[in-house]
C-alpha positions in Angstrom: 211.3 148.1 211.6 212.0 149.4 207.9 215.3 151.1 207.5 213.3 154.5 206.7 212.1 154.5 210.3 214.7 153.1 211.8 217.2 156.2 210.8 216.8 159.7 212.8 214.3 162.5 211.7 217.3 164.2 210.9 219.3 163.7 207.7 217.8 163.4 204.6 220.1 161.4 202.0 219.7 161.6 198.6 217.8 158.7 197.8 214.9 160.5 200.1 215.3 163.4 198.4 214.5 161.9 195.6 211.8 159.9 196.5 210.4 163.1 198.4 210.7 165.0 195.0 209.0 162.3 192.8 205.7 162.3 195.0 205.6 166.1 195.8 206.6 167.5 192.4 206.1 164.4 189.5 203.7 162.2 190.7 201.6 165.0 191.6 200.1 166.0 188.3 198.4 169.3 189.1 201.8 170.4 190.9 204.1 169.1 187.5 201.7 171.0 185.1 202.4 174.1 187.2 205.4 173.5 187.0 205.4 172.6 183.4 203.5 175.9 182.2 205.4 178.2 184.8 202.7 178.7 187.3 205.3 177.4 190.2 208.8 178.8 190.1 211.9 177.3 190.3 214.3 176.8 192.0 213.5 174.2 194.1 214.4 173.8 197.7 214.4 171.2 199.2 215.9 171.3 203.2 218.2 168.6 203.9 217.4 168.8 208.0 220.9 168.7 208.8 221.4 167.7 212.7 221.6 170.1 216.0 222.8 170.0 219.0 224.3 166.1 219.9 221.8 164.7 217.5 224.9 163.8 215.0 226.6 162.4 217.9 224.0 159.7 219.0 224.3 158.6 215.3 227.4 158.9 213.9 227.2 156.5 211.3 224.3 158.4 210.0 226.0 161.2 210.3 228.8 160.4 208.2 226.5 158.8 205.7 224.4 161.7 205.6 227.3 164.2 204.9 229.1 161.5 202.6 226.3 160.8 200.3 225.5 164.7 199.0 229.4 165.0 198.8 229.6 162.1 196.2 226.1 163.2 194.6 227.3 167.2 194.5 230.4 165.9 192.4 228.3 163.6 190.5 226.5 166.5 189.4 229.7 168.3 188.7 231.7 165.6 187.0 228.3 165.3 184.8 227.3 168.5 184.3 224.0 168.2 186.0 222.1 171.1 187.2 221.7 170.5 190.8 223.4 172.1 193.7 224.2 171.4 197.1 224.1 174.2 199.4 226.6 173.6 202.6 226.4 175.6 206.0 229.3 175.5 208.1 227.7 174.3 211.8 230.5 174.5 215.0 229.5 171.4 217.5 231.2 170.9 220.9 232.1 167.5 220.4 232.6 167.1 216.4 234.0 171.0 216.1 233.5 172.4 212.6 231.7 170.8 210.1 230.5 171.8 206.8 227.1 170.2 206.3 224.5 169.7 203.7 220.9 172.5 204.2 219.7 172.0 201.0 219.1 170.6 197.1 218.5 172.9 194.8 216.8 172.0 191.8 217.3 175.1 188.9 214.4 174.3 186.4 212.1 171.1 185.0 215.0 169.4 183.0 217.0 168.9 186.6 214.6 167.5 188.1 213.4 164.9 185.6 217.7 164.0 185.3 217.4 164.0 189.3 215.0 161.7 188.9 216.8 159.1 186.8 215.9 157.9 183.1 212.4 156.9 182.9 211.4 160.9 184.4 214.0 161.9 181.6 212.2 160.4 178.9 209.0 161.2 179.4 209.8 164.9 179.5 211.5 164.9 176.4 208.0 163.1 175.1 206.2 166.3 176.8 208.2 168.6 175.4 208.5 167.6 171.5 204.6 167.2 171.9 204.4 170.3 173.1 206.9 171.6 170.3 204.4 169.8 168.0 201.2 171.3 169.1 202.6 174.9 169.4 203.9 174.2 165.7 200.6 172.7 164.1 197.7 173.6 166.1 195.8 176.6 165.8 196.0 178.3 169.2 192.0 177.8 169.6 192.9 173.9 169.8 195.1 174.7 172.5 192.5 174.5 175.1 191.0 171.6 174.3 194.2 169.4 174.5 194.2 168.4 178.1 191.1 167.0 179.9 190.1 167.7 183.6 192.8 165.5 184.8 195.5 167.4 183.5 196.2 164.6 181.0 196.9 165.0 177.0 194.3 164.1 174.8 194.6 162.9 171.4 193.9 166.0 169.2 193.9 166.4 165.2 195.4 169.4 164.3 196.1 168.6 160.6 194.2 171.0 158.3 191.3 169.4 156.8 
């Protein structure tokens, strides 16, 4: 049994977070170009599924992981400067009394969620973007359109005046 499915449905940790991001938001190219031309909003918020009831009791160590991990990444992000937040809820259970627990990531906009993502996501949105900076800079806006093909991916374009 893999260690994904051997954990309870409850309790995302940051690693699937991130993983959950990457396939929903980057490696989804019609939703990153939304995002990347506005047509999604930001924030992003992604529920943590904290635990009910006894659930945190019947796993304790899963539990603790769960709550330890955001802790370390929310002052990761804060030591860092990083532009992601943890929001907290404060849950009161019978056995555990009460605890303050992660409900959600908050991603603010496309440059925290390409950091959230680690370097490789990084770099290729600073490629996007200085492309972008280049076309908006050099192309006549009738170009514009005929930059990206029916996959959503850049073309080569010559915008140099002839």
């Amino acid at each position: 049994m893999s260690e994904a499915n051997s954990r309870p449905p409850w309790g995302l940790l940051p690693k699937d977070a991130v993983e959950l991001l990457r396939a929903k938001y980057w490696n989804n190219t019609k939703t990153l170009k939304s995002l990347l031309i506005g047509n999604t909003e930001f924030p992003i918020k992604v529920p943590l599924k904290p635990p009910k009831g006894n659930a945190a009791l019947n796993d304790i160590s899963h539990f603790q992981e769960f709550v330890d991990s955001w802790k370390s990444l929310y002052e990761q992000a804060e030591k860092e400067s990083k532009q992601v937040n943890v929001l907290w809820d404060t849950v009161t259970f019978r056995s555990l009394s009460e605890q303050r627990l992660p409900a959600y990531l908050i991603i603010p906009d496309i440059n925290s969620l390409a950091r959230m993502l680690g370097d490789a996501e990084e770099q290729q949105l600073r490629d996007w973007q200085s492309r972008i900076v280049y076309i908006l800079i050099h192309c006549p806006l009738n170009l514009l359109n005929a930059l990206t093909t029916q996959s959503g991916q850049p073309t080569s374009v010559n915008c140099s005046p002839h």
